[in-house]
C-alpha positions in Angstrom: 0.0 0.0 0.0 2.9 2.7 0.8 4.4 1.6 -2.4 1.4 2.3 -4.3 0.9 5.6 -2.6 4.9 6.7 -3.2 3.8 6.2 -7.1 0.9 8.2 -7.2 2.7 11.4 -5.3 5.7 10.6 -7.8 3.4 10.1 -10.1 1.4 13.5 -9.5 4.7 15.6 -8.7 6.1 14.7 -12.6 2.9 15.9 -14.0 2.8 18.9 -11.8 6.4 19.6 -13.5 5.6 18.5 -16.8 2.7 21.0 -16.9 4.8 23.9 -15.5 7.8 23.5 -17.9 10.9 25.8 -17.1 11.7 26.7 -20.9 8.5 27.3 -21.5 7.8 31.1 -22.3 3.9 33.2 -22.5 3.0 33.7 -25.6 -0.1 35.6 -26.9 -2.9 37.0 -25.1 -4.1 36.3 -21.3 -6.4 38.2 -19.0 -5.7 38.8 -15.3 -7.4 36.9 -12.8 -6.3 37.6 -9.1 -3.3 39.2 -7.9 -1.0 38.1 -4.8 0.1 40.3 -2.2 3.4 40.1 0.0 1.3 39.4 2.8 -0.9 36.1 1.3 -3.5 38.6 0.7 -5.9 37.6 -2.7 -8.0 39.7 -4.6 -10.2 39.4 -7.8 -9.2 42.6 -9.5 -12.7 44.8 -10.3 -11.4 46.2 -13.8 -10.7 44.3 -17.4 -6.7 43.9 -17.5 -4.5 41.9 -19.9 -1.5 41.0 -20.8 0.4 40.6 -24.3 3.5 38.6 -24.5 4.8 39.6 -27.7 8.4 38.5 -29.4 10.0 41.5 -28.8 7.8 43.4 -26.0 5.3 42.9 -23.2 2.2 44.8 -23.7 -0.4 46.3 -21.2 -3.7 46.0 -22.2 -6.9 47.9 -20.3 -10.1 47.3 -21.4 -13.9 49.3 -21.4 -16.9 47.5 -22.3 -19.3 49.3 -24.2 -22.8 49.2 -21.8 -24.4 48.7 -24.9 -24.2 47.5 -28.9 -24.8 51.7 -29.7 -21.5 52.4 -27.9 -18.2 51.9 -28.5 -16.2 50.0 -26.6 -12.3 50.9 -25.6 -9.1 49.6 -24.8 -5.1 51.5 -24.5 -2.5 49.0 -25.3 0.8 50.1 -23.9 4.2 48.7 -24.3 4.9 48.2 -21.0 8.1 46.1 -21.2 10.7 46.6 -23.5 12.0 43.5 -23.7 10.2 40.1 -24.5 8.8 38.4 -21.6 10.7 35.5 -20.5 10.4 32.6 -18.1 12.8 33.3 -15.1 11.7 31.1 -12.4 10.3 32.5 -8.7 14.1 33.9 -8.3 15.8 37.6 -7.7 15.9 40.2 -10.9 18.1 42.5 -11.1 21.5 43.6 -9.5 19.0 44.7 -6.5 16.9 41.7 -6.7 13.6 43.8 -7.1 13.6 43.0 -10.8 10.0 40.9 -12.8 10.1 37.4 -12.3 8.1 35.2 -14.4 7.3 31.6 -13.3 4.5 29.1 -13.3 4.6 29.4 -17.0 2.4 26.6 -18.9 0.1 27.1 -22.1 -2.7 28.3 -20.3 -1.3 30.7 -17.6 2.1 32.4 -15.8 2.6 34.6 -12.9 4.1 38.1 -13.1 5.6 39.6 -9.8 6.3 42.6 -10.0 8.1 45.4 -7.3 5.7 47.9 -6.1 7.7 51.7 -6.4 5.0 54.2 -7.2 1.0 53.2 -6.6 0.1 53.0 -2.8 -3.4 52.3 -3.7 -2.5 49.2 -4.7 -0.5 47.7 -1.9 1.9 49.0 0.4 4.8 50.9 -1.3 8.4 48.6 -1.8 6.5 45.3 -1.9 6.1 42.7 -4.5 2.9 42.0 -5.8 1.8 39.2 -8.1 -0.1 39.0 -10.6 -1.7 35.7 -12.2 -2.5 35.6 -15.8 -4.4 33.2 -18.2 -5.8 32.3 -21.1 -9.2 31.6 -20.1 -12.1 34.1 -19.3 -11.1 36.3 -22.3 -13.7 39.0 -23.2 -14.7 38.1 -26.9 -14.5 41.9 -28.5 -11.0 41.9 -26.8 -10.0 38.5 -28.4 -11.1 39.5 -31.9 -9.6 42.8 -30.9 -6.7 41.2 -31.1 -7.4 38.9 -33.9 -7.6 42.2 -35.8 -4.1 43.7 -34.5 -2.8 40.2 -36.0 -4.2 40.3 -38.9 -5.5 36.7 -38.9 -9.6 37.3 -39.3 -11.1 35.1 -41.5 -11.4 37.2 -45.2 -14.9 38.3 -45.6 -15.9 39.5 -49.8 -16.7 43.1 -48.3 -15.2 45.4 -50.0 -14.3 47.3 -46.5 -12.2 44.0 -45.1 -9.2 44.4 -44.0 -6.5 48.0 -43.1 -7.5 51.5 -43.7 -5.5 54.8 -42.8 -7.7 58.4 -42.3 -6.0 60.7 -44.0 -7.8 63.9 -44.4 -11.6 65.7 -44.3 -13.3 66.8 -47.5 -16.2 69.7 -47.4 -17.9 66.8 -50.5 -19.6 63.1 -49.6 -17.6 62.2 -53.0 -14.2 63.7 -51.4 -14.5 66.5 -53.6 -13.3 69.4 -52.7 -9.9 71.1 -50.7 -9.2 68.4 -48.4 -7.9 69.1 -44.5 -5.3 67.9 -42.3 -7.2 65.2 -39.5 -5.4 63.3 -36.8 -4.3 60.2 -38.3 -6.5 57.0 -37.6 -6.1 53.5 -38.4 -9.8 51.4 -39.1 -9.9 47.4 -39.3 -13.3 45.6 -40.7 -14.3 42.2 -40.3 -17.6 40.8 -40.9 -19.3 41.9 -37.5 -16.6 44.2 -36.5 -15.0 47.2 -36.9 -11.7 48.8 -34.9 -10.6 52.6 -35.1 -6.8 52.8 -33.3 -5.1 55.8 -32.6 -1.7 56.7 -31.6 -0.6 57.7 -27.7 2.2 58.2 -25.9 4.2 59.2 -29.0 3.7 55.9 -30.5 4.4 53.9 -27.3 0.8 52.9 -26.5 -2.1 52.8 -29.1 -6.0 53.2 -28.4 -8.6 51.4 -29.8 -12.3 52.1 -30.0 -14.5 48.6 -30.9 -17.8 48.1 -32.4 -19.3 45.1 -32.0 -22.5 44.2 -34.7 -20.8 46.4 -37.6 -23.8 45.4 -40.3 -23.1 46.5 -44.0 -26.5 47.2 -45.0 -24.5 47.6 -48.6 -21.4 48.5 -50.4 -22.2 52.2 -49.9 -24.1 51.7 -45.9 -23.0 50.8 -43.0 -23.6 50.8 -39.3 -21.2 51.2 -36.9 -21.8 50.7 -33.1 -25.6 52.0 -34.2 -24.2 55.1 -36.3 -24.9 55.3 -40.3 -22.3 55.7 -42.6 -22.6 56.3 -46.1 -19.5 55.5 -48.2 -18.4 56.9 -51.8 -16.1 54.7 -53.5 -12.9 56.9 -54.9 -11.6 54.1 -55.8 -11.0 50.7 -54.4 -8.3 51.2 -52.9 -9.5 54.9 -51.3 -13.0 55.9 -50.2 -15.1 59.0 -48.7 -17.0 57.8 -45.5 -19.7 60.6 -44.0 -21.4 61.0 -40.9 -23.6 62.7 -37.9 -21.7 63.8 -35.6 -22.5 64.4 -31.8 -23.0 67.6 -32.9 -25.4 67.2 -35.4 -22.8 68.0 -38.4 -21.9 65.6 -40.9 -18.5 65.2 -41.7 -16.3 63.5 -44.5 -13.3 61.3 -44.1 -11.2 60.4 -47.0 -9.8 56.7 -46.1 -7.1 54.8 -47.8 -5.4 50.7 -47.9 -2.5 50.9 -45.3 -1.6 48.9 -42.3 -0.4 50.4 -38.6 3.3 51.8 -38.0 6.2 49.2 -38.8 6.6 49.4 -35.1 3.4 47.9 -34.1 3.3 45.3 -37.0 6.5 44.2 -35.9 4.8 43.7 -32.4 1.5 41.4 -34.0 4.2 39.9 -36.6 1.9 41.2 -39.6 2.8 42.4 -42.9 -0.1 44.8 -44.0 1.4 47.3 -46.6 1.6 51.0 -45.5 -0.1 53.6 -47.1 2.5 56.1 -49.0 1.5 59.3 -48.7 1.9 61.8 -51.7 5.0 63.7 -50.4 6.3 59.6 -50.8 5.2 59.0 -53.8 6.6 62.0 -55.1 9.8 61.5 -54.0 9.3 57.8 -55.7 9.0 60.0 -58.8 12.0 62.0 -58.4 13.9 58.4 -57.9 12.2 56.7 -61.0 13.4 60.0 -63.3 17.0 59.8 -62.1 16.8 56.2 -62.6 15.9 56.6 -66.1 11.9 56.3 -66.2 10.5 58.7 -67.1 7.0 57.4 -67.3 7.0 55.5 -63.7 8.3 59.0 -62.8 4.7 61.1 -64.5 2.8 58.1 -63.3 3.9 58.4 -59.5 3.4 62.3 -60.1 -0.2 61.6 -61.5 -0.9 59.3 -58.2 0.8 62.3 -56.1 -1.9 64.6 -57.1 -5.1 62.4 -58.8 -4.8 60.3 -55.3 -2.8 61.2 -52.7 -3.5 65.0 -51.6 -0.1 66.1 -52.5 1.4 69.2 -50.9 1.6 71.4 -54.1 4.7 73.0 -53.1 6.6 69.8 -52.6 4.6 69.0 -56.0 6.7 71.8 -57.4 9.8 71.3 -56.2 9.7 67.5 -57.1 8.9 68.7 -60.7 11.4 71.0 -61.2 13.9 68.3 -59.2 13.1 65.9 -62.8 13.5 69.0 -64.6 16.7 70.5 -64.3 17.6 66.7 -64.1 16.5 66.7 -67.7 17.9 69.6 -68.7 21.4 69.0 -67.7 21.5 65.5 -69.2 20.7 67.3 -72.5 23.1 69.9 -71.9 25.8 66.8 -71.3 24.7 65.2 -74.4 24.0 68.0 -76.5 21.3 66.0 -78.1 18.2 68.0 -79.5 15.7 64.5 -78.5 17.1 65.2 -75.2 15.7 68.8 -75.2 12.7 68.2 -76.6 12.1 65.3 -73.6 12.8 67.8 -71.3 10.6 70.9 -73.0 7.7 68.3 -72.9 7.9 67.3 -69.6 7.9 70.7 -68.2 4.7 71.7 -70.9 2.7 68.7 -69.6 3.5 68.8 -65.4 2.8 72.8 -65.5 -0.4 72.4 -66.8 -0.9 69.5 -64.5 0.0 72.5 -61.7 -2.1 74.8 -63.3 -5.0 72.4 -62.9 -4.1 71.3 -59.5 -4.2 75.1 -58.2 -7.6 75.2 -59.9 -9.1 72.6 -58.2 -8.0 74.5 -54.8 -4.5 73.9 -54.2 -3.4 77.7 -54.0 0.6 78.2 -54.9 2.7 79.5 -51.7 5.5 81.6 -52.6 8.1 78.9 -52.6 5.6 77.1 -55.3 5.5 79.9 -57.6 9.2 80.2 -57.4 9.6 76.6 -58.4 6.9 77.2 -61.2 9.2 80.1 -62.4 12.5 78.1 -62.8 10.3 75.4 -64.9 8.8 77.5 -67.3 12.8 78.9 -67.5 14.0 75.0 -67.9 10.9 75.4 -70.4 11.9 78.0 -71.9 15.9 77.5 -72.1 14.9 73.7 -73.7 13.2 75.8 -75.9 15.5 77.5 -77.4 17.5 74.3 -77.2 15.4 72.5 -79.7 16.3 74.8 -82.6 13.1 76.8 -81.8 15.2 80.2 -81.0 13.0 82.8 -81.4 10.3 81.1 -79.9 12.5 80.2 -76.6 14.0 83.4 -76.6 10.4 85.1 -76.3 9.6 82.7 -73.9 12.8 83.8 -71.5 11.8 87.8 -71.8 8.5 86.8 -70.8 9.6 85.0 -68.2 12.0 88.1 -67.2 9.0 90.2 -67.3 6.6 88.2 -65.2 9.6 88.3 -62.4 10.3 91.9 -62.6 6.7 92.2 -62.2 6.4 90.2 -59.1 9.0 92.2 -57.5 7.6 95.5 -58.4 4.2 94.0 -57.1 5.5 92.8 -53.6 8.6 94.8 -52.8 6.8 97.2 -50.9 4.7 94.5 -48.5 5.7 93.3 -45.1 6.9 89.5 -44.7 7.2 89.1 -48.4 11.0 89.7 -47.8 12.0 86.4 -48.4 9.8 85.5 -51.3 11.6 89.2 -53.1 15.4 87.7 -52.2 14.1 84.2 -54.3 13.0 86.5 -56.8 16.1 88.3 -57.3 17.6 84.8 -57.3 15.7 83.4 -59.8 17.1 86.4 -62.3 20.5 85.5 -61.4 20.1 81.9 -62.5 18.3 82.7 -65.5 20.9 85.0 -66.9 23.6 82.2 -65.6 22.0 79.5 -67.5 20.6 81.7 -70.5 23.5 84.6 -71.3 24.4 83.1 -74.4 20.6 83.6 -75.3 20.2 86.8 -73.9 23.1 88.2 -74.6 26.6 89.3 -73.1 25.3 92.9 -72.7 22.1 92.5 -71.2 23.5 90.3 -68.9 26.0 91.9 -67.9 23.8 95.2 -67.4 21.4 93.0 -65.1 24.1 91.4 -63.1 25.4 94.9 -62.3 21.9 95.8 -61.3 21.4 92.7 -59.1 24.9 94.0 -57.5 23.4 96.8 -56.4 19.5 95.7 -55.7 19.9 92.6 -53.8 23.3 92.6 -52.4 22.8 90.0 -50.1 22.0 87.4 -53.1 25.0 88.4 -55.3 26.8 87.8 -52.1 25.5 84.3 -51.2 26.2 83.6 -54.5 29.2 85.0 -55.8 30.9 82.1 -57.1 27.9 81.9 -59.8 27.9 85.7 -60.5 31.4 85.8 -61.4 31.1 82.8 -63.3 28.2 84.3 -65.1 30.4 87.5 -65.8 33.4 84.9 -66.8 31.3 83.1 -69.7 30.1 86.2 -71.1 34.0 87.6 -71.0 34.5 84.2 -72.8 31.5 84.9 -75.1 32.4 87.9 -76.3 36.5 86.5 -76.9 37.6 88.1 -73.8 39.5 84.9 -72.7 42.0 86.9 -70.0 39.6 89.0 -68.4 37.3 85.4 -68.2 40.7 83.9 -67.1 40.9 86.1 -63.9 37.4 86.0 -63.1 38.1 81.7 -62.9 41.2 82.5 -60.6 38.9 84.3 -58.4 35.9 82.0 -58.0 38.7 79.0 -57.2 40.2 81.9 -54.5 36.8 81.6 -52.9 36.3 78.2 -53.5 38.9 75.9 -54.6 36.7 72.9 -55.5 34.0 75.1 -57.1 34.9 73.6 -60.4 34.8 70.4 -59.4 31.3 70.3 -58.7 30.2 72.1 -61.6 29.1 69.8 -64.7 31.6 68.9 -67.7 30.2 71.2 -70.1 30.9 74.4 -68.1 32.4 77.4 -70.5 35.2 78.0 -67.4 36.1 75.0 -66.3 36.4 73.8 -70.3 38.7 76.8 -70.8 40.9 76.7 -67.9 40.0 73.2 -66.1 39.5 72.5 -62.4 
């Protein structure tokens, strides 16, 4: 009989181990059930609390219900350990042994103890207190919640399923109109569900807003947690969602495809594809042109503007990026096809800004600056073509328009620094264009940009005295153009270095 009874505790004690296996690790989702004080003391917590064990974090999750299926339910997840949590056994952390032990770790629960520095309303102060976690007794909007985060819902054939990104408002229920800046959301659908998240904490916790019984009445109506929204389909990748507010107003939120921060997918191991904005996708476009296409290049500026929202100053200044890009690979090759590339791609994307300011996106002053060295890229390739005249005409006109600004906001407060790009802007034209123009007339204006704007001829006088050099060069002065190199390389010795091959200087008297 005692060896019978010796088996069975042996028995019982190597299943007790088995099930509480030291290399075993939490993993996943688990809800808190009681907590242990120093003392023996045991309590049934009164609020929703769980924990994530994550690969590379611990996560903190608190938990609302929504009193009813009208409501929204909430829940903050905060990354609450930076490190992955990891079985240590019911023994001393840290170098003062008040470190988080883990322990009684199996697949269905473990035991956090942690040391109490900083909330006396939960025990006494410079105590341990433990808290027991496990699998079962999980709320169900919190489990699909998370189902959601990890991206493994079943795939429904609504159109709405899966990652969407709130980018903007529009004044239109078709998204018409001048779109505004709105705080970034994130929205998840499943076939009953639907999950807004939010940023906190500077990205270090995220909240979440739940609505249980989502019903899509249709592809265009929906209800969520009781609420009607009508949806207009952009395209199928973007739509306009409108709704009542608590005020009574309806407002108009242009939604597009994209998953949460890399950050957090790193943290649910998912791979949803972020949305990339149009200041992105325009800088995809600048890439693609100095890679050598062209056409992804207008395509990713067509998606920067027909899709995206694009900031129509970085618009510009991508434009005129491709541009000048353009330009001085024809220069380089001296190849008429090569102009003509570059005349038409400055013809087609201004009219493309001239329609995008149109349809509400007003020009600041660095926009219009960048619109005045393309139609002078325009112009100059032009010229370039074998059409002389007609570029030539097209430069004066330019020249005009700039003057004109000048005259037209020299005399208005804080339009300072949009004057000084002006008077820029003439100094680069007659740079690039004083074969065109003329030795004379350039040399006339660069004396009377010498005197005006002292502070750009200045800033730049490497390029004025160049300017000055080529026309010396133009006009067979080669040692008055000869001094005029000594001096720029006196100012800055590698100046020449940096400038392209088919500089008039640098081809005369090198480096």
């Amino acid at each position: 009989m005692k060896k019978i009874l010796y088996l069975a505790i042996a028995a019982l004690m190597t299943l007790n181990l088995t099930d509480m296996k030291a290399g075993e690790d939490p993993h996943g989702l688990y809800h808190l059930k009681r907590l242990i004080y120093q003392n023996g003391r045991t309590t049934v917590p009164a609020f929703q609390q769980y924990k994530y064990a994550a690969d590379s974090v611990g996560l903190l999750v608190m938990c609302q219900q929504a009193p009813t299926a009208n409501q929204w339910g909430r829940m903050q997840i905060e990354i609450r350990e930076n490190y992955p949590l990891k079985n240590t056994g019911e023994t001393p952390q840290g170098p003062d042994g008040h470190g988080t032990q883990i322990f009684n770790v199996n697949a269905n629960q473990f035991y956090f103890k942690w040391y109490n520095q900083q909330w006396p309303s939960m025990s006494k102060l410079n105590e341990f207190i433990t808290e027991v976690y496990a699998k079962d007794n999980i709320n169900p909007t919190v489990a699909k919640a998370f189902s959601m985060l990890e991206n493994k819902t079943a795939p429904s054939n609504n159109k709405l399923d899966g990652w969407w990104l709130r980018i903007a408002s529009a004044p239109n229920p078709d998204g018409s109109g001048q779109r505004q800046p709105v705080q970034t959301l994130w929205k998840a659908y499943t076939s009953d569900m639907s999950i807004v998240v939010y940023m906190l904490n500077n990205g270090n916790a995220i909240g979440c807003n739940t609505a249980i019984g989502t019903k899509y009445e249709n592809d265009t109506t929906i209800y969520e947690a009781g609420h009607r929204c009508d949806i207009h389909w952009i395209n199928k990748d973007c739509h306009a969602l409108t709704f009542v507010q608590e005020d009574n107003t309806k407002l108009t939120e242009i939604w597009v495809r994209g998953g949460l921060p890399q950050t957090w997918q790193d943290i649910f191991n998912t791979n949803v594809p972020l949305y990339k904005d149009g200041n992105k996708t325009i800088i995809d476009a600048v890439k693609s042109a100095m890679e050598g296409n062209l056409k992804q290049a207008e395509a990713s500026l067509a998606e920067a503007t027909d899709e995206k929202d694009a900031n129509i100053t970085n618009l510009c200044i991508g434009i005129y990026v491709i541009a000048a890009n353009l330009f001085q690979m024809a220069e380089n090759q001296g190849d008429k096809q090569n102009y003509t590339e570059c005349h038409d791609f400055c013809k087609r994307q201004l009219q493309k800004i001239n329609d995008y300011a149109d349809a509400g996106h007003t020009p600041d002053a660095q926009a219009q600056a960048q619109i005045h060295q393309i139609e002078i890229l325009k112009a100059l390739a032009t010229h370039r073509t074998g059409k002389t005249e007609e570029g030539k005409q097209q430069l004066e006109e330019r020249k005009s328009i700039i003057d004109a600004e000048i005259n037209r906001y020299k005399n208005v407060a804080g339009m300072e620094s949009y004057i000084n790009s002006l008077h820029y802007l003439q100094l680069w034209m007659y740079s690039q264009a004083y074969d065109i123009l003329g030795s004379f007339q350039t040399i006339i204006m660069l004396d009377a940009l010498t005197l005006m704007a002292p502070a750009i001829t200045t800033a730049n006088k490497p390029l004025l005295l160049n300017t000055y050099a080529n026309c010396h060069l133009l006009d067979g002065k080669q040692e008055e153009a000869k001094k005029l190199w000594q001096q720029i390389k006196n100012l800055n010795p590698n100046y020449f270095k940096s400038q392209p091959a088919n500089n008039p200087l640098k081809k005369a008297f090198g480096e």
